[in-house]
Every structure is written in structure tokens, then in C-alpha cells.
PyMOL commands that place a pseudoatom at each C-alpha (Angstrom):
pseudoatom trace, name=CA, resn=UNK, resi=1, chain=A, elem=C, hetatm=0, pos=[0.000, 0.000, 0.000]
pseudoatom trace, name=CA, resn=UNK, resi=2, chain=A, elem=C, hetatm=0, pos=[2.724, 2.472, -0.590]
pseudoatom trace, name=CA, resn=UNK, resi=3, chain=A, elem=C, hetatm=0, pos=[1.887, 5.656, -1.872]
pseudoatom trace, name=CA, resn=UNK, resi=4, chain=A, elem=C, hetatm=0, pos=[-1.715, 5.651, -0.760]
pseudoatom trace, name=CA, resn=UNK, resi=5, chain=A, elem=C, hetatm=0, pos=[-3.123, 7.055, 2.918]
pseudoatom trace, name=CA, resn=UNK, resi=6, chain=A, elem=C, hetatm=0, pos=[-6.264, 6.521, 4.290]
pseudoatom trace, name=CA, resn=UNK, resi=7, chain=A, elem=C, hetatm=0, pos=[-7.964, 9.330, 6.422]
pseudoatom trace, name=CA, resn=UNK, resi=8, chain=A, elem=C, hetatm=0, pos=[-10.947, 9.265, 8.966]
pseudoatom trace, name=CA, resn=UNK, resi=9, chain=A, elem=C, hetatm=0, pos=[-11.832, 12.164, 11.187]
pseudoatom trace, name=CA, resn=UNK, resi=10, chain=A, elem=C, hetatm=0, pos=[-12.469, 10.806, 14.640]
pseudoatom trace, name=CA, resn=UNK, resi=11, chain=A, elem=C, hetatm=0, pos=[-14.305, 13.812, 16.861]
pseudoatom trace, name=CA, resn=UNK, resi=12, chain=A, elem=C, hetatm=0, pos=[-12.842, 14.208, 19.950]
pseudoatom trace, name=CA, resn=UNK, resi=13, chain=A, elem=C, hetatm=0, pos=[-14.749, 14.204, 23.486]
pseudoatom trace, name=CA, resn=UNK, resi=14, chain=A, elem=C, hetatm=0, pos=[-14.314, 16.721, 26.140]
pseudoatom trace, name=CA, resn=UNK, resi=15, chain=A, elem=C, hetatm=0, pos=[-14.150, 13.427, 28.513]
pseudoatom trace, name=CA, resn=UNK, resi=16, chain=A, elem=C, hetatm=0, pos=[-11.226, 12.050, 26.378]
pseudoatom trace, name=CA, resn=UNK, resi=17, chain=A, elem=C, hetatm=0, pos=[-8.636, 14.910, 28.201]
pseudoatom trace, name=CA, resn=UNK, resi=18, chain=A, elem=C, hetatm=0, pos=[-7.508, 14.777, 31.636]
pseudoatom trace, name=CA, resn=UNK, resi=19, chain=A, elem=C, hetatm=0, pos=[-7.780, 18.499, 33.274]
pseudoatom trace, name=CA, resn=UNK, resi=20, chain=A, elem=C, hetatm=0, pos=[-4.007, 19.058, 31.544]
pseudoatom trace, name=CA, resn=UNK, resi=21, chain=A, elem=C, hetatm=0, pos=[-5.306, 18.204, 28.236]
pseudoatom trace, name=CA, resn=UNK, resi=22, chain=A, elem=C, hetatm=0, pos=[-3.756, 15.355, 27.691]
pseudoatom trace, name=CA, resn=UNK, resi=23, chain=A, elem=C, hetatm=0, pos=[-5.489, 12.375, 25.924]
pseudoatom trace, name=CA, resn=UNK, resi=24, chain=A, elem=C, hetatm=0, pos=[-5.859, 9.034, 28.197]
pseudoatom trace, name=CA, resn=UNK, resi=25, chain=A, elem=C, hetatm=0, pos=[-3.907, 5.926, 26.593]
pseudoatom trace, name=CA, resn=UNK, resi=26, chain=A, elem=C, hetatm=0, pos=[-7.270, 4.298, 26.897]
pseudoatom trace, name=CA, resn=UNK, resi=27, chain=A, elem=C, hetatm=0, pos=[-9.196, 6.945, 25.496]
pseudoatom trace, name=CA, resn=UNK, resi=28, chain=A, elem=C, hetatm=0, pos=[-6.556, 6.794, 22.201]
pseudoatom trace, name=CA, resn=UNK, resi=29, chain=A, elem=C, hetatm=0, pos=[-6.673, 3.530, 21.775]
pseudoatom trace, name=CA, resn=UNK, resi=30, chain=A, elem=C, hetatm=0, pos=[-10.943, 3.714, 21.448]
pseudoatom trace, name=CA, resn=UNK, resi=31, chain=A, elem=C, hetatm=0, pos=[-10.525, 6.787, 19.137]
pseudoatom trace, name=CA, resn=UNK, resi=32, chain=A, elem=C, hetatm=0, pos=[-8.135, 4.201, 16.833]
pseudoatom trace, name=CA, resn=UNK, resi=33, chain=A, elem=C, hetatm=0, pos=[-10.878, 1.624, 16.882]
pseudoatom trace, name=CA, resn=UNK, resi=34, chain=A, elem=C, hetatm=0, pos=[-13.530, 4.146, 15.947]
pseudoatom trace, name=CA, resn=UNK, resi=35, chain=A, elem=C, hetatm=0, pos=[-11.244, 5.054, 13.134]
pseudoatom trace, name=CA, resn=UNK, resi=36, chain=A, elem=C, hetatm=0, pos=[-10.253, 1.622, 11.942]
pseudoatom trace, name=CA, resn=UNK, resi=37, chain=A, elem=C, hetatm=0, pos=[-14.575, 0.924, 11.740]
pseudoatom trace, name=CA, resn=UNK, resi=38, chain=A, elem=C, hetatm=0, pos=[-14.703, 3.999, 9.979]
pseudoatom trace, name=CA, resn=UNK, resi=39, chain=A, elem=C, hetatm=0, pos=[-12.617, 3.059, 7.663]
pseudoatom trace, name=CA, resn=UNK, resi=40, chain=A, elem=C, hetatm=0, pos=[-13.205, -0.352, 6.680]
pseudoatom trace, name=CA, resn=UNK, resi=41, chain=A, elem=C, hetatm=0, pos=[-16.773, -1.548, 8.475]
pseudoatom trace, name=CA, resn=UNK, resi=42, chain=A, elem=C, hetatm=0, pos=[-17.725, -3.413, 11.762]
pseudoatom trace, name=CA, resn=UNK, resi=43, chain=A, elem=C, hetatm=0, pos=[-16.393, -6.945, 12.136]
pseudoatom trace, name=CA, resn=UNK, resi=44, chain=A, elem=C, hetatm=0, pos=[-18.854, -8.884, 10.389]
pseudoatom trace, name=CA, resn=UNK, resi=45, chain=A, elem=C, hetatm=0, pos=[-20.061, -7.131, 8.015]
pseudoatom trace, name=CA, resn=UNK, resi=46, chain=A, elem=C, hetatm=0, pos=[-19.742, -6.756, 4.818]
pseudoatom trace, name=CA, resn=UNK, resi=47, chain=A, elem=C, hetatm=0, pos=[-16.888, -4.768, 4.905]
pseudoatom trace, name=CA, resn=UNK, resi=48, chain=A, elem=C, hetatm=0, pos=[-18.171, -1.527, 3.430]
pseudoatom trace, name=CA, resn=UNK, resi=49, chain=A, elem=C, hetatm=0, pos=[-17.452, 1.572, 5.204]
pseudoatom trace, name=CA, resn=UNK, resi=50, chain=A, elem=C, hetatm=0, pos=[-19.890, 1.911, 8.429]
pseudoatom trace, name=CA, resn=UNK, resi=51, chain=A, elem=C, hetatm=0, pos=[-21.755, -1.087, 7.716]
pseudoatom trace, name=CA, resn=UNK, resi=52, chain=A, elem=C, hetatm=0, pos=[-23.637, -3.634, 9.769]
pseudoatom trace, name=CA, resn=UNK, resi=53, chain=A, elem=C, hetatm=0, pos=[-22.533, -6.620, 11.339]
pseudoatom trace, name=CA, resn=UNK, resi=54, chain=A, elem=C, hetatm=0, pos=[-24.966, -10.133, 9.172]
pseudoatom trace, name=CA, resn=UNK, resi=55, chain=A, elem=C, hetatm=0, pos=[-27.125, -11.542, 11.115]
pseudoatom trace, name=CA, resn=UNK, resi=56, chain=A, elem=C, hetatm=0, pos=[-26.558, -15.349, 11.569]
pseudoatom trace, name=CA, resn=UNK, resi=57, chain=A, elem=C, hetatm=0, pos=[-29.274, -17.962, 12.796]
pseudoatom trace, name=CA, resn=UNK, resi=58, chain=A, elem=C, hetatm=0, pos=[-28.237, -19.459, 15.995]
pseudoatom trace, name=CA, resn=UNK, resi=59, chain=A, elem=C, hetatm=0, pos=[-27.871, -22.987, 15.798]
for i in range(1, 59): cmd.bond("trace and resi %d" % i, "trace and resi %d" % (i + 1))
show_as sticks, trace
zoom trace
């Protein structure tokens, strides 16, 4: 994948800052998560962008 980059704006919280404004490790690692289902869909699905997990019969 050289030469290509992906972007996805991920809005930030108020809660995600500690009163120094620093971003919890915790809090990153959720706002990297929202961006990686941004970008290429729920786990699941179909794989578009923002799309719903199938629903399977349970056996």
C-alpha cells in the first residue's frame, strides 16, 4: 500500500482529556478503533465503510 493514505476524522470528546489536556492511553486507543470501523466496516459485516454486522441464525 505504498503511496496511498487513508484518512478518517475521529471527533474528539471533552471526557477524552484529563484536566491538563492530555489524551488518556485508553481513550486513544478507542478513538483508533472508531477510526479503523470507519474506515473499513464493523467486524462482520460486509466490509463496506460503516456497515452492519450479518445476522446469523443461531444454531
Amino acid at each position: 500500500m505504498t503511496g496511498r493514505r487513508l484518512t478518517v476524522e475521529v471527533p474528539m470528546r471533552w471526557a477524552d482529556m484529563d484536566a491538563y489536556g492530555h489524551i488518556n492511553n485508553v481513550n486513544l486507543v478507542r478513538m483508533m478503533e472508531e477510526a479503523r470501523i470507519g474506515a473499513f466496516g464493523v467486524p462482520g459485516g460486509d466490509r463496506s465503510t460503516g456497515s452492519r454486522p450479518r445476522r446469523r441464525p443461531l444454531l
